[in-house]
CHARMM-style PDB file with segment names, atoms N, HN, CA, C and O in Angstrom:
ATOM      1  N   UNK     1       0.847  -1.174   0.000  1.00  0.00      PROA
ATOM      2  CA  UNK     1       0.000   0.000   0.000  1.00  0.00      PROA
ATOM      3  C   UNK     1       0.894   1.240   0.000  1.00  0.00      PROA
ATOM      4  O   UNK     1       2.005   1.292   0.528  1.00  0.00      PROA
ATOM      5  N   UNK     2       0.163   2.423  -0.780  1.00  0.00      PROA
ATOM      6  HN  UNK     2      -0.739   2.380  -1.209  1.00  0.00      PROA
ATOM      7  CA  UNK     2       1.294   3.569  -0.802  1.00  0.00      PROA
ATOM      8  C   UNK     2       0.649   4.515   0.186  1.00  0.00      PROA
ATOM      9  O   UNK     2      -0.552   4.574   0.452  1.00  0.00      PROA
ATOM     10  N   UNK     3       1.494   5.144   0.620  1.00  0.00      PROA
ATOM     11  HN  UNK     3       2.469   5.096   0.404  1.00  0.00      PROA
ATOM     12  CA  UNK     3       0.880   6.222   1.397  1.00  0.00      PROA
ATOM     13  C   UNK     3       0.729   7.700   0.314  1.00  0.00      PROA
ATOM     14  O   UNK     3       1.622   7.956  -0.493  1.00  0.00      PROA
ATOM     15  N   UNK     4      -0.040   8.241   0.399  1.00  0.00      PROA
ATOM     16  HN  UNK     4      -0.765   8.032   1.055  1.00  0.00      PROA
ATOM     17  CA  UNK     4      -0.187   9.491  -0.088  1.00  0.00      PROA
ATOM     18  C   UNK     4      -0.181  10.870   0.725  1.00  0.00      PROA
ATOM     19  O   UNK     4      -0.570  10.810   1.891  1.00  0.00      PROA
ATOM     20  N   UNK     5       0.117  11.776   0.351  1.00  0.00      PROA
ATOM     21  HN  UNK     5       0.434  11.824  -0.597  1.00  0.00      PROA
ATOM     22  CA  UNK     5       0.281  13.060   1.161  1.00  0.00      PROA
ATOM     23  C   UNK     5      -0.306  14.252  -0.139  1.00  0.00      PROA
ATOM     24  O   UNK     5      -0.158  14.354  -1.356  1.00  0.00      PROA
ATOM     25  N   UNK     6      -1.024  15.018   0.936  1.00  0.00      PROA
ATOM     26  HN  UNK     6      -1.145  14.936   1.925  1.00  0.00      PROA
ATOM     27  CA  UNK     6      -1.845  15.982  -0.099  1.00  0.00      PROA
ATOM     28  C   UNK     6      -1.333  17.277   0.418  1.00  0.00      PROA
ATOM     29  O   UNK     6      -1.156  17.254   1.636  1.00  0.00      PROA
ATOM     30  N   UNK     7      -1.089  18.233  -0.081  1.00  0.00      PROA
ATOM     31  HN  UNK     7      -1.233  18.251  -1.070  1.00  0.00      PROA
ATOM     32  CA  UNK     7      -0.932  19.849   0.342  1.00  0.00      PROA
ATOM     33  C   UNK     7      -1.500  20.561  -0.536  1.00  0.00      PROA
ATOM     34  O   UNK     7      -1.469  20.412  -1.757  1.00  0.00      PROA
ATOM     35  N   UNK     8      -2.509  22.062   0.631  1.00  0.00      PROA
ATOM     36  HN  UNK     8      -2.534  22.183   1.624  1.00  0.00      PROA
ATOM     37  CA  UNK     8      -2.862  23.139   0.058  1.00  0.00      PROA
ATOM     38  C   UNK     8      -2.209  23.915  -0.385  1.00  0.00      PROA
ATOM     39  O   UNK     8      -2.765  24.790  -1.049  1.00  0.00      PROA
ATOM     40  N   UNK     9      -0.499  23.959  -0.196  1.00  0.00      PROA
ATOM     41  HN  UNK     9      -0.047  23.249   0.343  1.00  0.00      PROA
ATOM     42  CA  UNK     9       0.352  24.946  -0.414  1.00  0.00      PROA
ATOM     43  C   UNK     9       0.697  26.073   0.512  1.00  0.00      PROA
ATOM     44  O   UNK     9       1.546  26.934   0.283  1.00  0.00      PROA
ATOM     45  N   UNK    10      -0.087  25.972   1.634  1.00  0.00      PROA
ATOM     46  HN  UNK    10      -0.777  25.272   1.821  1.00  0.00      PROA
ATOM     47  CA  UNK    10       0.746  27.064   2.313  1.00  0.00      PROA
ATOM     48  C   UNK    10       1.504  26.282   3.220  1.00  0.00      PROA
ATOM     49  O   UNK    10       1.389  25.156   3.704  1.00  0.00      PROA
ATOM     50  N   UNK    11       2.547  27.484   3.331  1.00  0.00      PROA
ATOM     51  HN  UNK    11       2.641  28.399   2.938  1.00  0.00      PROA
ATOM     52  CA  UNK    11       3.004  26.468   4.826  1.00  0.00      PROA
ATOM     53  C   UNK    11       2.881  27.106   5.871  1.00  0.00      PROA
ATOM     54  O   UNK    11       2.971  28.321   5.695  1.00  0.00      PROA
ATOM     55  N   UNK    12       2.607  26.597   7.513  1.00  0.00      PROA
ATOM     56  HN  UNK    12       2.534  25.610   7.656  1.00  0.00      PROA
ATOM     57  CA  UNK    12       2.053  27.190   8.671  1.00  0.00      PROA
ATOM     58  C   UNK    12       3.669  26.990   9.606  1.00  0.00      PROA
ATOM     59  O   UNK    12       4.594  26.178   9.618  1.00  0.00      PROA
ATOM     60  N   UNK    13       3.352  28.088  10.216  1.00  0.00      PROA
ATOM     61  HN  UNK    13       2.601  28.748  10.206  1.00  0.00      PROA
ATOM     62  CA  UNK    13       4.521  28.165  10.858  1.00  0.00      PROA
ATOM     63  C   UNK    13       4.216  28.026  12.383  1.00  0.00      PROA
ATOM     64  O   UNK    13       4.177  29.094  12.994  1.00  0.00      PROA
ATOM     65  N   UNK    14       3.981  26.824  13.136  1.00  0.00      PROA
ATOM     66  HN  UNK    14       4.012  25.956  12.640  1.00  0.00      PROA
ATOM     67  CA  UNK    14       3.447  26.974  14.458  1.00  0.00      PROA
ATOM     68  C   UNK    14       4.284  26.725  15.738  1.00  0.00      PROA
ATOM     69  O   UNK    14       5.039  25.754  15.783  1.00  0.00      PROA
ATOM     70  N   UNK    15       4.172  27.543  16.733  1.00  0.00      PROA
ATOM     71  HN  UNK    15       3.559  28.332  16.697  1.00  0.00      PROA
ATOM     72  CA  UNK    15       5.206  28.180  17.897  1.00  0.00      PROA
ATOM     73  C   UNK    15       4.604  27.186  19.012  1.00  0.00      PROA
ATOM     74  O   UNK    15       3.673  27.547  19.731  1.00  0.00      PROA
ATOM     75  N   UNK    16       5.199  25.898  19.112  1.00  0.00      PROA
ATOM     76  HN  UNK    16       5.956  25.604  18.528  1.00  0.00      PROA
ATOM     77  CA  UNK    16       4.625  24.718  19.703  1.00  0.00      PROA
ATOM     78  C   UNK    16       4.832  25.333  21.790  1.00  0.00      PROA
ATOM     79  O   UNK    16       3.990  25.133  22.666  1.00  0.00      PROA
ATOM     80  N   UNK    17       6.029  25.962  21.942  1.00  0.00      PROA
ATOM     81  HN  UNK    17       6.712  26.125  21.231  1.00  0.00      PROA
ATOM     82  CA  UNK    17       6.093  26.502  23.445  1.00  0.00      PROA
ATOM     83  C   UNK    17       5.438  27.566  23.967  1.00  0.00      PROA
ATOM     84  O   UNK    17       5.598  28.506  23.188  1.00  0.00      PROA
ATOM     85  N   UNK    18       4.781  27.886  24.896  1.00  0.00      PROA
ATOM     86  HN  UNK    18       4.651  27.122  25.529  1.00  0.00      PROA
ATOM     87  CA  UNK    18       3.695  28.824  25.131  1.00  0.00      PROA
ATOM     88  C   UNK    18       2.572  28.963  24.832  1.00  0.00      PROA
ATOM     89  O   UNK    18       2.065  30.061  25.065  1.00  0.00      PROA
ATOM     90  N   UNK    19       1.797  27.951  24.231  1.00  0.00      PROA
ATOM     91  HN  UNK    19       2.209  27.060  24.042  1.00  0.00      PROA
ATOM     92  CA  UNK    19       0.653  28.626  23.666  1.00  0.00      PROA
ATOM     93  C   UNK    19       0.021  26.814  23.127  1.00  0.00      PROA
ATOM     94  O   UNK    19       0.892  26.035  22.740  1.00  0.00      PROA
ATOM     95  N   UNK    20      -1.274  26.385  23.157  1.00  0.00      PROA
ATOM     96  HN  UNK    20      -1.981  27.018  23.472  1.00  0.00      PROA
ATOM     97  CA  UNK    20      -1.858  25.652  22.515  1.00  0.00      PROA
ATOM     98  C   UNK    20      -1.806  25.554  21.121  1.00  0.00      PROA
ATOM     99  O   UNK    20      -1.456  26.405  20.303  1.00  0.00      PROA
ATOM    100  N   UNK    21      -2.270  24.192  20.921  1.00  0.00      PROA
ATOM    101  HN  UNK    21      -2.554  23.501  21.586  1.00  0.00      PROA
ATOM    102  CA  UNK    21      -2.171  23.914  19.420  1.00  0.00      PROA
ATOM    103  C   UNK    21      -2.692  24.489  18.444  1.00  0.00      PROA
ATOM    104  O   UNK    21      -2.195  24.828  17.370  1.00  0.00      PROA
ATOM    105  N   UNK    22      -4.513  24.674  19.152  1.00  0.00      PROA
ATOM    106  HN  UNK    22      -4.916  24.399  20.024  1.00  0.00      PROA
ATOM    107  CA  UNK    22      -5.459  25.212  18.497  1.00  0.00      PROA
ATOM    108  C   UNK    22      -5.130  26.499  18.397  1.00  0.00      PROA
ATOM    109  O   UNK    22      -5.360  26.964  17.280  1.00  0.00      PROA
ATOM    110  N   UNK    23      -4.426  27.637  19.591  1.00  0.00      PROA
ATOM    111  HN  UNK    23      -4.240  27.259  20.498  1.00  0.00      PROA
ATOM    112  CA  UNK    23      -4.306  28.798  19.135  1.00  0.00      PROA
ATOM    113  C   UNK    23      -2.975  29.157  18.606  1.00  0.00      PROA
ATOM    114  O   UNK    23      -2.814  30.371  18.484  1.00  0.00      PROA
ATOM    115  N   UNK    24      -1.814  28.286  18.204  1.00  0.00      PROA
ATOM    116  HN  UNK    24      -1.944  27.299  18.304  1.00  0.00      PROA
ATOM    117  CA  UNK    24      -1.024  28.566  17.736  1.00  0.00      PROA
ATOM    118  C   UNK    24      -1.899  28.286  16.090  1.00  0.00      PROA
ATOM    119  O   UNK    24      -2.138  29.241  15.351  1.00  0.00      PROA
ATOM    120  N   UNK    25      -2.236  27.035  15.772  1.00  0.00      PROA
ATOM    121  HN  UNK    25      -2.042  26.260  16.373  1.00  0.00      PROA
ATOM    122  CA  UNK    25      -2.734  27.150  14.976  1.00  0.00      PROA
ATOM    123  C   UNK    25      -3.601  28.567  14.289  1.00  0.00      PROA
ATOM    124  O   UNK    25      -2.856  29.414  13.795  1.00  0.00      PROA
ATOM    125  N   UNK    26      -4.470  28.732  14.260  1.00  0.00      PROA
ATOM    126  HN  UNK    26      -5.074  28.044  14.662  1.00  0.00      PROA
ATOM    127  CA  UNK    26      -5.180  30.382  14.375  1.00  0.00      PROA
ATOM    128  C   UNK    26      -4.225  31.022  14.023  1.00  0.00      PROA
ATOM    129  O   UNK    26      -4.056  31.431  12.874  1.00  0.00      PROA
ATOM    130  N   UNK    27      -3.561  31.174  14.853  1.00  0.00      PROA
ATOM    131  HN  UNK    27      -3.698  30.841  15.786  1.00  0.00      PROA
ATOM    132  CA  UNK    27      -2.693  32.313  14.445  1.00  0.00      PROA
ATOM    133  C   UNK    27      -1.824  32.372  13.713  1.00  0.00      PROA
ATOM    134  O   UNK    27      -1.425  33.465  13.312  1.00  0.00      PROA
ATOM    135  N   UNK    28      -1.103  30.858  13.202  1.00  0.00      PROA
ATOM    136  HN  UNK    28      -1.427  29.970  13.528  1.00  0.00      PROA
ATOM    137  CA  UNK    28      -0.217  30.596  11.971  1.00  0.00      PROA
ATOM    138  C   UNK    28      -1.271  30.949  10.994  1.00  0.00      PROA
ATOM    139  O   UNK    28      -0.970  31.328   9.862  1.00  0.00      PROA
ATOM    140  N   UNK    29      -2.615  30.826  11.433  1.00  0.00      PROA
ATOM    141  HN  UNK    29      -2.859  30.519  12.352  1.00  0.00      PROA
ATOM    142  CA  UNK    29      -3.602  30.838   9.828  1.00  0.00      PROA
ATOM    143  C   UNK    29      -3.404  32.759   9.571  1.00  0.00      PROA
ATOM    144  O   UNK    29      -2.723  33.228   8.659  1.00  0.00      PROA
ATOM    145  N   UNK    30      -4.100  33.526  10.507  1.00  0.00      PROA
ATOM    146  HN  UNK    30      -4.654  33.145  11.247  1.00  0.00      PROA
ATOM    147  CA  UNK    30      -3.819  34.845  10.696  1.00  0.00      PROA
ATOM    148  C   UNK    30      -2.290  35.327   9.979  1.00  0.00      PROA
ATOM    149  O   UNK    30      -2.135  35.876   8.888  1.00  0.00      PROA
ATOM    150  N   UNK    31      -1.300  34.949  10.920  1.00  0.00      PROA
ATOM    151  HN  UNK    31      -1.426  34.503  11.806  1.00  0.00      PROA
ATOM    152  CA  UNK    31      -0.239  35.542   9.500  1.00  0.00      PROA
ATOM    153  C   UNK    31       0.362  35.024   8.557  1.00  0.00      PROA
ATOM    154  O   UNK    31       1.522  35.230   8.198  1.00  0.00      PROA
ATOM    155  N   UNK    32      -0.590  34.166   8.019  1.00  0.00      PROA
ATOM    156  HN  UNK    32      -1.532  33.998   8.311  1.00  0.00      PROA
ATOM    157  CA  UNK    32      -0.176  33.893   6.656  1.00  0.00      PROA
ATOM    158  C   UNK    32      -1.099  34.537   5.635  1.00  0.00      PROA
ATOM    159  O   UNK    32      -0.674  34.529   4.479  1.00  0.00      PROA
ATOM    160  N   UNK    33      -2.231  35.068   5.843  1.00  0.00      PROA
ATOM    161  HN  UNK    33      -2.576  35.074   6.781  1.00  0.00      PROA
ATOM    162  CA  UNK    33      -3.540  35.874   5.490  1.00  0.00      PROA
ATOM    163  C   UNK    33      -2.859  37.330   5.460  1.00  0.00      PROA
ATOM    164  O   UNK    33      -3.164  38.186   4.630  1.00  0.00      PROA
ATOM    165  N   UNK    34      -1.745  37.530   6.631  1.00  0.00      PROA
ATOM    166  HN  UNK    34      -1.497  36.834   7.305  1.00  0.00      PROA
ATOM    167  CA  UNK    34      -1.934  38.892   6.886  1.00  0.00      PROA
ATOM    168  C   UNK    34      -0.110  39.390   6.082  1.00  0.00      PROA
ATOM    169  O   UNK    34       0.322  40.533   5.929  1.00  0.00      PROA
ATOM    170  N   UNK    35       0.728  37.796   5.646  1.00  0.00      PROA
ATOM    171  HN  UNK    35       0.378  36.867   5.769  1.00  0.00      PROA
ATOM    172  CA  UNK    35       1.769  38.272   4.844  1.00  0.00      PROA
ATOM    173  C   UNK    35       1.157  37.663   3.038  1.00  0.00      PROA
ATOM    174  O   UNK    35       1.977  37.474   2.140  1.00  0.00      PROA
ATOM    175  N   UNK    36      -0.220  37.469   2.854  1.00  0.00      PROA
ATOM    176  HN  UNK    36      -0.886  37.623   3.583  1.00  0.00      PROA
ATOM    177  CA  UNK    36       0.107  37.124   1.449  1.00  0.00      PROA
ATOM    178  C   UNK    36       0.204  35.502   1.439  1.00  0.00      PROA
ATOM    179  O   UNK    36      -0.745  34.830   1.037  1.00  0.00      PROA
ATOM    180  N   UNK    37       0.974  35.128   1.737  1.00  0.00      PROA
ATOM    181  HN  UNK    37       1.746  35.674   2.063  1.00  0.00      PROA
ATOM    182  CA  UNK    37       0.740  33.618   1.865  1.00  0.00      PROA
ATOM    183  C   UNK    37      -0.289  32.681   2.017  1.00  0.00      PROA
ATOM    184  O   UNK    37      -0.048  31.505   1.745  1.00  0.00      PROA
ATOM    185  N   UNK    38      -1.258  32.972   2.359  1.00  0.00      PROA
ATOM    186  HN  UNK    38      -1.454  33.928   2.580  1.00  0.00      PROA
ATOM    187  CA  UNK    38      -2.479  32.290   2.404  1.00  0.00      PROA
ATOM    188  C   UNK    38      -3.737  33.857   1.780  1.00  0.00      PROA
ATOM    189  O   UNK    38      -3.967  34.956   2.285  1.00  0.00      PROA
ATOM    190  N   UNK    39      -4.183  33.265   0.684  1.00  0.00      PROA
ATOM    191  HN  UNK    39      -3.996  32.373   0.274  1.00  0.00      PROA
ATOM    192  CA  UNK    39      -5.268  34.419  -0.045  1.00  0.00      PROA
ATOM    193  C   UNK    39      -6.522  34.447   0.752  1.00  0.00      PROA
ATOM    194  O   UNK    39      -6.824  33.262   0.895  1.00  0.00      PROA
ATOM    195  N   UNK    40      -7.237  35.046   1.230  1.00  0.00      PROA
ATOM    196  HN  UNK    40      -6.992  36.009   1.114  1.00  0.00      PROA
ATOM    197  CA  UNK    40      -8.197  35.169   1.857  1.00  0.00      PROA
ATOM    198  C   UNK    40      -9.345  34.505   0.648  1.00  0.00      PROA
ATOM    199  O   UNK    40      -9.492  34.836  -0.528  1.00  0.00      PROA
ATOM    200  N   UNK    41     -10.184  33.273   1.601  1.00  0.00      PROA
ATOM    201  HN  UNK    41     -10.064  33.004   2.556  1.00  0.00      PROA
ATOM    202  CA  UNK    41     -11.036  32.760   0.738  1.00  0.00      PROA
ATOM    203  C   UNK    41     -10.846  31.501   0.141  1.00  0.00      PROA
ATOM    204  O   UNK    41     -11.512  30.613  -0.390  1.00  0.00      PROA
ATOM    205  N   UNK    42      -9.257  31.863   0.539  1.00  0.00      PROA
ATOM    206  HN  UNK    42      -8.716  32.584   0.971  1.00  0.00      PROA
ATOM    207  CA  UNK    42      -8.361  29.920   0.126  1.00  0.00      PROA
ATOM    208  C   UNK    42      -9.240  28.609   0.893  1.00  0.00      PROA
ATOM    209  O   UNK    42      -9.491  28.794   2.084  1.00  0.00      PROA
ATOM    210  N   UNK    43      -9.640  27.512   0.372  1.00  0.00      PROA
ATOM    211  HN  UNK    43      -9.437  27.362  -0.596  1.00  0.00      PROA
ATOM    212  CA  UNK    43     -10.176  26.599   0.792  1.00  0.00      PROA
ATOM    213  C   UNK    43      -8.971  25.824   1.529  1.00  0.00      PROA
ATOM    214  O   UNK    43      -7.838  25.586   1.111  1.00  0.00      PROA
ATOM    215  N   UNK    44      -9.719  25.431   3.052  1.00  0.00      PROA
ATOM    216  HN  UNK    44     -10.639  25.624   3.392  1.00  0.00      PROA
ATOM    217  CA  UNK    44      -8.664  24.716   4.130  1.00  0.00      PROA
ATOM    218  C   UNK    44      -8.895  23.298   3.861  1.00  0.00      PROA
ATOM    219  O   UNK    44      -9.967  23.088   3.293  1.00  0.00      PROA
ATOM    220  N   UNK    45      -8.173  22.255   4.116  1.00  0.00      PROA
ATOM    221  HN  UNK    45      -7.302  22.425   4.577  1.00  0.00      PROA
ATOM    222  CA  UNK    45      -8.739  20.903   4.532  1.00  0.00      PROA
ATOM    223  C   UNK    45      -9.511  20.754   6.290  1.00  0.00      PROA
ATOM    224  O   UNK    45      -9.123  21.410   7.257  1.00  0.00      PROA
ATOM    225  N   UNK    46     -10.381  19.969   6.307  1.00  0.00      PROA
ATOM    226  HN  UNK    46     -10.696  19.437   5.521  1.00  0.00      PROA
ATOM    227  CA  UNK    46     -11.082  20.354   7.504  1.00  0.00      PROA
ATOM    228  C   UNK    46     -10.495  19.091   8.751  1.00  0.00      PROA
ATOM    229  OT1 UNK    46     -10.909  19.129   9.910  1.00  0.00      PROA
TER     230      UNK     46
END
């Protein structure tokens, strides 16, 4: 069996010390929206 791997293309940059997953997450989403890197409206995987 092969494994497969899918990407939306951005990449998230998340700050695993201080802070939860979920809100590091968020907020890798936030500045990548807020440098261009992620287009506002871009479809996420859920």
């Amino acid at each position: 069996m092969t494994d497969s791997w899918a990407s939306f293309g951005a990449d998230l940059h998340l700050e695993p010390v201080g802070q939860g997953l979920r809100s590091g997450l968020m907020e890798a989403l936030r500045e990548a929206v807020r440098t261009g890197r992620l287009a506002p409206g871009t479809r996420l995987p859920s």
